[in-house]
N, C-alpha and C positions, 0 to 999 in steps of 0.2 A: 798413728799418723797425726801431723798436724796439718789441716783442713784451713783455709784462708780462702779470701776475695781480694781480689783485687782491681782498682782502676776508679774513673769518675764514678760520684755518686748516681745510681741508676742504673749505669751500667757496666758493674763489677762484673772481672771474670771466673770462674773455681779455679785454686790453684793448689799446689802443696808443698810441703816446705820441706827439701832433701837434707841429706845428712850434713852437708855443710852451710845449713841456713839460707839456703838459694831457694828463692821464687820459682818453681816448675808453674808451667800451666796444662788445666786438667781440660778444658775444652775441648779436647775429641772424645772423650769417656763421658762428663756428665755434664749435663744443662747448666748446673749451679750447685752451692754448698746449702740445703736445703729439704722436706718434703721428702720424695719418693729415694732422693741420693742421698740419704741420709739414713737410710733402712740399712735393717743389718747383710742384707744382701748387697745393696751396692754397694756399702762399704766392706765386705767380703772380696770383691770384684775389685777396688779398687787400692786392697793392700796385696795384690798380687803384682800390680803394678813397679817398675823398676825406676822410682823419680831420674833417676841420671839419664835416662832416657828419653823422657819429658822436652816440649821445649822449654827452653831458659826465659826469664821476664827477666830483660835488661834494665838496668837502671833501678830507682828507689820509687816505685809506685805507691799514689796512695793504697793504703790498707781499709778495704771498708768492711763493714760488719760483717761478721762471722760467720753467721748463718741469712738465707734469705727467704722471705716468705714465712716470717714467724706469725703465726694466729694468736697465739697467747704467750705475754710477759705477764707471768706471773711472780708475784714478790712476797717474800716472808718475812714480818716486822719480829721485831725484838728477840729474834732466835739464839741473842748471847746473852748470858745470863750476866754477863760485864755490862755491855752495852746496854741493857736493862736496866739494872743499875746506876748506869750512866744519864741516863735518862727518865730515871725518874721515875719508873715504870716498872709493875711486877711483870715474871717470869709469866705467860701466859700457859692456863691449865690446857690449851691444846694451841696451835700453829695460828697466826696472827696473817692473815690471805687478804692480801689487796693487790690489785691490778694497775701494771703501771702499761700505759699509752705506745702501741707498738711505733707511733709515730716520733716516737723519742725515742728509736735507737738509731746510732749514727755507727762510724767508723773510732778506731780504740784510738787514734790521735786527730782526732775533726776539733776544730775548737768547741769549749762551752759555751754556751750563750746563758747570759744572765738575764731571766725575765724580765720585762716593763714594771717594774714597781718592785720587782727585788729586794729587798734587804737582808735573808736569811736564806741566800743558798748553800746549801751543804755538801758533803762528800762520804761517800760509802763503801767501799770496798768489799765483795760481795764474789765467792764460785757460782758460775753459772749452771745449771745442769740442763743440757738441751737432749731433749726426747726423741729417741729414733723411730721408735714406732707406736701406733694406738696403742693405749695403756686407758685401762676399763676397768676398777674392783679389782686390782691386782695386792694382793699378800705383799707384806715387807720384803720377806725371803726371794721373792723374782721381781723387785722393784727394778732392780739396777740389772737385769736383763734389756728392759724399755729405753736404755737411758744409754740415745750415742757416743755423747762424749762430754766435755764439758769447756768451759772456757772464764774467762776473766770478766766481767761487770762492775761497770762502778752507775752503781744505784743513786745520782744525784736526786735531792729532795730540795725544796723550799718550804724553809719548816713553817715560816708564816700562812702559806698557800695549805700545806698540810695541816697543821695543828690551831693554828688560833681564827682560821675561817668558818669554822664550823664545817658537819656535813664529814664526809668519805675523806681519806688520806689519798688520793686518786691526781687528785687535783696538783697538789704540793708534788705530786711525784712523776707526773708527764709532759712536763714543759718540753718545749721542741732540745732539743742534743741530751735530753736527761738521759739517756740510756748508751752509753758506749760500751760495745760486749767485740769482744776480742782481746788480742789480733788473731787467734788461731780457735778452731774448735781442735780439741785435742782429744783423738779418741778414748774412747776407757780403758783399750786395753793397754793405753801407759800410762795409767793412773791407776798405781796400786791399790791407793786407799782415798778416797775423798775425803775422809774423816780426818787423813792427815796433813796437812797442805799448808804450807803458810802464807800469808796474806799481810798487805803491806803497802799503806799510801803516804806521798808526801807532798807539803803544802811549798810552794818557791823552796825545793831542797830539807823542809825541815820535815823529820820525820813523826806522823800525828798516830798513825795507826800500825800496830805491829802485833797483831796474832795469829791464829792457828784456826784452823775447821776442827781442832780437836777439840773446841769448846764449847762448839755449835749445840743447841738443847734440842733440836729435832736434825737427823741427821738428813744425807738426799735420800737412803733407802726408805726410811720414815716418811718422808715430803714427796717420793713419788706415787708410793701409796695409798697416803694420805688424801689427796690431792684426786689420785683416780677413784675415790670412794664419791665424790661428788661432779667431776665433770672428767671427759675424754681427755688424753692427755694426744693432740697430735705429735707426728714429725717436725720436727722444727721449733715447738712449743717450747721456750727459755723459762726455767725455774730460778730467780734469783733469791737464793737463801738466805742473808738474811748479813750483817757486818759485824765485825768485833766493835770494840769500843775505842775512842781515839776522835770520832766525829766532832764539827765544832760545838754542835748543841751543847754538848757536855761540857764543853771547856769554863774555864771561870775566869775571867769571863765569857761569856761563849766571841766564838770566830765565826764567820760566816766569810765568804770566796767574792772577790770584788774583781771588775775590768783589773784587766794584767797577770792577773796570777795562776802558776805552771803548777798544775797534778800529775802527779806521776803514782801508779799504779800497778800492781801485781801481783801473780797466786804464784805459787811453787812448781814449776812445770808447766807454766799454763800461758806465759807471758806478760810483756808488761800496758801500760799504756800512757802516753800522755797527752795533755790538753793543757791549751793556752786557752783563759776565759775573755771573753768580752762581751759587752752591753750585746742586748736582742734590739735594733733599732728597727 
């Protein structure tokens, strides 16, 4: 299934997306795309479901974030061994966990906003992996039991705010629209392999980023595990794993995202996204 919201910000509705890419809305089945709807039983209950039968969402609504009522964005830094590379930076001897600000996630095409004192904001391209149910000291082997479905993240950073402030990567990484996840959560069970997916952003048309999660150095079964060995993994809870290489940091000279300019975004199966950026004033 693919899982959506839709409507003004605040007050999206759950919806689902039928076999001709038509808007169904889920509002008599469940509250929201989120939490308790998002356990493997409600989503049991609601692949039983016949979308043609749905009603129809007329027109081109906005799309807002994917899931709702996230507790934890959690993010994993330099999980490509390119993009490591790319940056300067060794391979890490275990998963690189920093927390990026649930108040920076928006809708997959909201525009960016460009912090107050901006000069190095970035672009990430990133699988989501969002958690269906408590996950606690759970084994590799039934990681991706916990794990509903997943969806598209583009992990904006400010690498000035991140990297030459001193202090947590925290900072650089939660500015308000940093986090657009969607447009769909798509459940796992059409996702053969997360490990294999391609992934792919572009800066006004040019293409900067083009890899695979088959390159990924800790994979999601690894990073759901990982992750439940030190703190609960709720429903709802977004795992942003980590980007290929292609980011402007790396570039030479490096690029960073100014007022005007269109990102466009996408995993394999998973959707795309786009954003028009502009000043935060």
């Amino acid at each position: 299934m693919k899982l959506l919201r839709y409507g003004a910000p605040g007050a999206e509705k759950p919806a689902i997306l039928d076999a001709d890419g038509a808007i169904r809305d889920l509002s008599g089945h469940v509250s929201d795309i989120g939490g308790k709807d998002i356990d493997p039983a409600a989503l049991a209950a609601l692949a039983k479901l016949d979308p043609a039968s749905l009603p129809l969402v007329a027109g081109t609504p906005r799309i807002g974030p994917c899931v709702a009522g996230t507790g934890k964005f959690i993010c994993i830094g330099l999980n490509y061994a390119d993009h490591a590379a790319e940056s300067g930076m060794a391979v890490p001897p275990e998963p690189v966990v920093f927390m990026k600000a649930t108040s920076a996630i928006v809708g997959p095409n909201d525009d960016l906003l460009i912090p107050r004192g901006s000069e190095k904001t970035d672009w990430e391209v990133e699988l989501g992996v969002v958690i269906g149910k408590t996950a606690k000291y759970v084994s590799e082997p039934d990681a991706l039991d916990y794990v509903a479905g997943y969806c598209t993240v583009h992990d904006v950073s400010e690498r000035a705010f991140q990297i030459e402030r001193s202090g947590q990567w925290t900072k650089g990484k939660s500015c308000d629209t940093f986090g657009p996840i969607g447009p769909w959560l798509v459940t796992k069970d059409e996702v053969a392999d997360p490990q294999n997916l391609g992934l792919w952003l572009k800066v006004n048309g040019e293409t900067v980023q083009n890899g695979t999660t088959k390159t990924m150095v800790y994979g999601a079964a690894f990073l759901v595990s990982y992750l439940s060995q030190f703190m609960s993994l709720h429903p709802g809870d977004i795992i942003s794993t980590g980007t290929p290489p292609g980011v402007g940091m790396g570039m030479k000279p490096p690029r960073y995202l100014k007022p005007g300019d269109v990102v466009e975004l996408g995993i394999e199966g998973l959707g795309s996204q786009k954003q028009t950026t502009r000043a935060d004033i």
